[in-house]
C-alpha positions as CSV (number, residue, x, y, z in Angstrom):
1,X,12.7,-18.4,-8.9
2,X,9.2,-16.8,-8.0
3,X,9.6,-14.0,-6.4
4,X,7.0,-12.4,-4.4
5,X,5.5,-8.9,-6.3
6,X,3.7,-6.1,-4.4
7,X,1.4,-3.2,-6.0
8,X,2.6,-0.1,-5.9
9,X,0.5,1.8,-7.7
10,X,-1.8,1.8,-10.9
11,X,-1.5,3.7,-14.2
12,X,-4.6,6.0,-14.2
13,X,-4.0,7.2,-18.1
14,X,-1.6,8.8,-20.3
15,X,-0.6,12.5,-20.0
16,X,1.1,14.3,-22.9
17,X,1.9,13.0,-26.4
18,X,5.3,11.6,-25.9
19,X,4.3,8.1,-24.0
20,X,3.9,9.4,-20.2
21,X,1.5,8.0,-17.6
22,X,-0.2,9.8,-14.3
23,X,0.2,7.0,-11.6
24,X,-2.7,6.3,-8.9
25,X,0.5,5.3,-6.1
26,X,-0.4,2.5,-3.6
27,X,2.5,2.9,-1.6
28,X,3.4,5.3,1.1
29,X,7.0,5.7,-0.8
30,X,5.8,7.4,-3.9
31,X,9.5,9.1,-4.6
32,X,11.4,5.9,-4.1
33,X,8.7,3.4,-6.3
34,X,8.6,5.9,-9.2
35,X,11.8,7.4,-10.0
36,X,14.2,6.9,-12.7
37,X,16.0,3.8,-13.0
38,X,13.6,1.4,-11.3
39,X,12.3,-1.5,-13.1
40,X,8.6,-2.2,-12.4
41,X,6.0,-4.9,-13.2
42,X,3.6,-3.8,-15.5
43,X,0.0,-5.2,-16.2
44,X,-1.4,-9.1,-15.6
45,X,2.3,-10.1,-17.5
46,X,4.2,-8.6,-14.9
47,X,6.5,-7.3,-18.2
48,X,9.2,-5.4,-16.5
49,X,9.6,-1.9,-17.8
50,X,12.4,0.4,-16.9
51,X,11.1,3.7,-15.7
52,X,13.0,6.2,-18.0
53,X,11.6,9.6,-16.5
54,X,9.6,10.5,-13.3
55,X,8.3,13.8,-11.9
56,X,5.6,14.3,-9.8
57,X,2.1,16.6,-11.1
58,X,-0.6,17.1,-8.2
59,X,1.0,14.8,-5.6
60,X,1.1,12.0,-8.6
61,X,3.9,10.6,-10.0
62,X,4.0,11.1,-13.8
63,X,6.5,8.3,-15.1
64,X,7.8,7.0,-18.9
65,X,8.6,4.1,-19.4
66,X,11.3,2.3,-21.9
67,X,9.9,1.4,-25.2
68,X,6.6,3.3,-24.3
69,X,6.8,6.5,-26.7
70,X,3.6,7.8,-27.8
71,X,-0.1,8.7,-26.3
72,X,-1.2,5.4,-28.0
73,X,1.3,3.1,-26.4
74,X,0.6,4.9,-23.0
75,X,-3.1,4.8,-23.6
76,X,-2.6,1.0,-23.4
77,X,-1.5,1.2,-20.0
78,X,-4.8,2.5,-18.5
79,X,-5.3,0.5,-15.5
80,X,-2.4,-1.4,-15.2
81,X,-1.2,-2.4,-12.2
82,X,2.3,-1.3,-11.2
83,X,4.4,-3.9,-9.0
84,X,7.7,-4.6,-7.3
85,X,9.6,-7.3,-6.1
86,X,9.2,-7.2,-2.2
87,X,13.0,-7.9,-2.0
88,X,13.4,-4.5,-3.8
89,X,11.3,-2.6,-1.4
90,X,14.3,-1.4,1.1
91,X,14.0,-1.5,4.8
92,X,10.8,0.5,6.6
93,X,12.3,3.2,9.5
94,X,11.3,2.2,12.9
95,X,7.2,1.3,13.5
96,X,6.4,1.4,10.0
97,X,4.7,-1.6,8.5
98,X,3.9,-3.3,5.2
99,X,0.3,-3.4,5.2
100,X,0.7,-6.8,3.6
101,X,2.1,-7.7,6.5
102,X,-0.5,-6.4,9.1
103,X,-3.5,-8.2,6.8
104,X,-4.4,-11.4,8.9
105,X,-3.0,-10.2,12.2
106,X,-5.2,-11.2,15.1
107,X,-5.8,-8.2,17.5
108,X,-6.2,-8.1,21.2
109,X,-6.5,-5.5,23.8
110,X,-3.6,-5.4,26.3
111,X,-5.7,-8.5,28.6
112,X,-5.4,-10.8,25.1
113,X,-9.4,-11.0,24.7
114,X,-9.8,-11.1,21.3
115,X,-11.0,-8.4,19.0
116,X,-11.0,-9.5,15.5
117,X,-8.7,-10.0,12.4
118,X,-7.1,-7.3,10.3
119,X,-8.5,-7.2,6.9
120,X,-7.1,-4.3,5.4
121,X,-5.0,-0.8,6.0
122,X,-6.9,2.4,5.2
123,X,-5.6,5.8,4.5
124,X,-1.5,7.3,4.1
125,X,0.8,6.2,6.6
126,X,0.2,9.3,8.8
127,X,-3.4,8.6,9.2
128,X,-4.0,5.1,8.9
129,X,-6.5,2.6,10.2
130,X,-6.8,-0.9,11.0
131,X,-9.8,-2.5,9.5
132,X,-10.8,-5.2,11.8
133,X,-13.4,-8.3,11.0
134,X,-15.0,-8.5,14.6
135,X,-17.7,-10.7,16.0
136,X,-20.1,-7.5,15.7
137,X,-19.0,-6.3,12.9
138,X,-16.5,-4.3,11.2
139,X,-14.4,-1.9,13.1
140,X,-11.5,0.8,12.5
141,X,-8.9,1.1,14.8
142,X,-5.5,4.3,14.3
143,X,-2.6,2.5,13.4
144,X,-1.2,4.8,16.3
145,X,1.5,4.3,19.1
146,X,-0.5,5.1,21.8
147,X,-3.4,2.9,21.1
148,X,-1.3,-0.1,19.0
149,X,1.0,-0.9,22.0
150,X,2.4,-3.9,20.3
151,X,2.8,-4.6,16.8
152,X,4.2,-8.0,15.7
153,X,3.9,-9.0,12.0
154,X,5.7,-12.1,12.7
155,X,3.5,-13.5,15.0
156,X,0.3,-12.3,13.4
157,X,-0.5,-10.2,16.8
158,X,-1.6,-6.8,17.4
159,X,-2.2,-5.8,21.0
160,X,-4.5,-2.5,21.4
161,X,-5.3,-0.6,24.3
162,X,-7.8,1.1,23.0
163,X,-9.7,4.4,24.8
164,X,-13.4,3.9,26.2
165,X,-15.9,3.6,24.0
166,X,-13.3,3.4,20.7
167,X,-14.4,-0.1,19.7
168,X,-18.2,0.5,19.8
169,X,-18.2,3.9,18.7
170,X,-16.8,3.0,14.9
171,X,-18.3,-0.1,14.6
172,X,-20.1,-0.4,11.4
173,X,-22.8,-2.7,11.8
């Protein structure tokens, strides 16, 4: 069975002597990836490692892992990437999105002329922006209710009604 992984996050180095890591999180769900008892994927063998102790330091998680007990064996984490299978992720509340799932969306404004295609998803959920491939250029778009009237991740589609001026005024050229 291949099941599909996601990044959550990335070990940024060790802290303390007894085999903890500080955690750069890539996920909007910071408590829920990095908290005791959750197996992640760790590094390019996707080893799964049982998170043994988790507390946050500066808005970063600070983890241990099983089998990981000293500054040496942490220090061999640096950079690792942290991942999940997606079926482990839990369900999103209501208008929330993977960003996974946005990445390749086709957006429109609200006529269905054509604006571009998303190619990424910057900034914490509370403040995020579309990152649009358009025929001028890139361009950022709020991940907002009000101007994201209709967000479909299964049909690839993203319908905008953007204010005047919102597309030319960001586009980076």
């Amino acid at each position: 069975m291949n099941e599909e992984l996601l990044l959550v996050g990335r070990v940024a180095r060790p802290h303390g002597n007894k085999g903890q890591v500080i955690v750069n999180p890539d996920s909007d769900f910071a408590g829920e990836r990095f908290r005791e008892g959750v197996i992640l994927r760790v590094g390019t063998n996707e080893e799964p490692r049982l998170v043994t102790s988790a507390r946050f330091h500066q808005g970063r998680p600070v983890i241990a892992f099983e089998g990981i007990e000293t500054m040496d064996d942490a220090e061999k984490l640096t950079g690792a990437e942290l991942k999940m299978p997606l079926g482990e992720m839990g369900t999103l509340p209501d208008r929330t999105y993977y960003r996974h799932d946005l990445v390749g969306c086709r957006v429109e404004d609200t006529d269905g002329r054509m604006i571009g295609e998303v190619t990424a998803v910057e900034g914490p959920m509370e403040t995020s922006r579309l990152v649009i491939a358009a025929p001028h250029g890139e361009v950022l778009i709020p991940l907002v209710a009000a101007i994201c009237v209709e967000v479909n991740p299964g049909e690839k589609r993203i319908r905008v009604a953007a204010p005047e001026g919102l597309l030319e005024l960001n586009q980076k050229l």
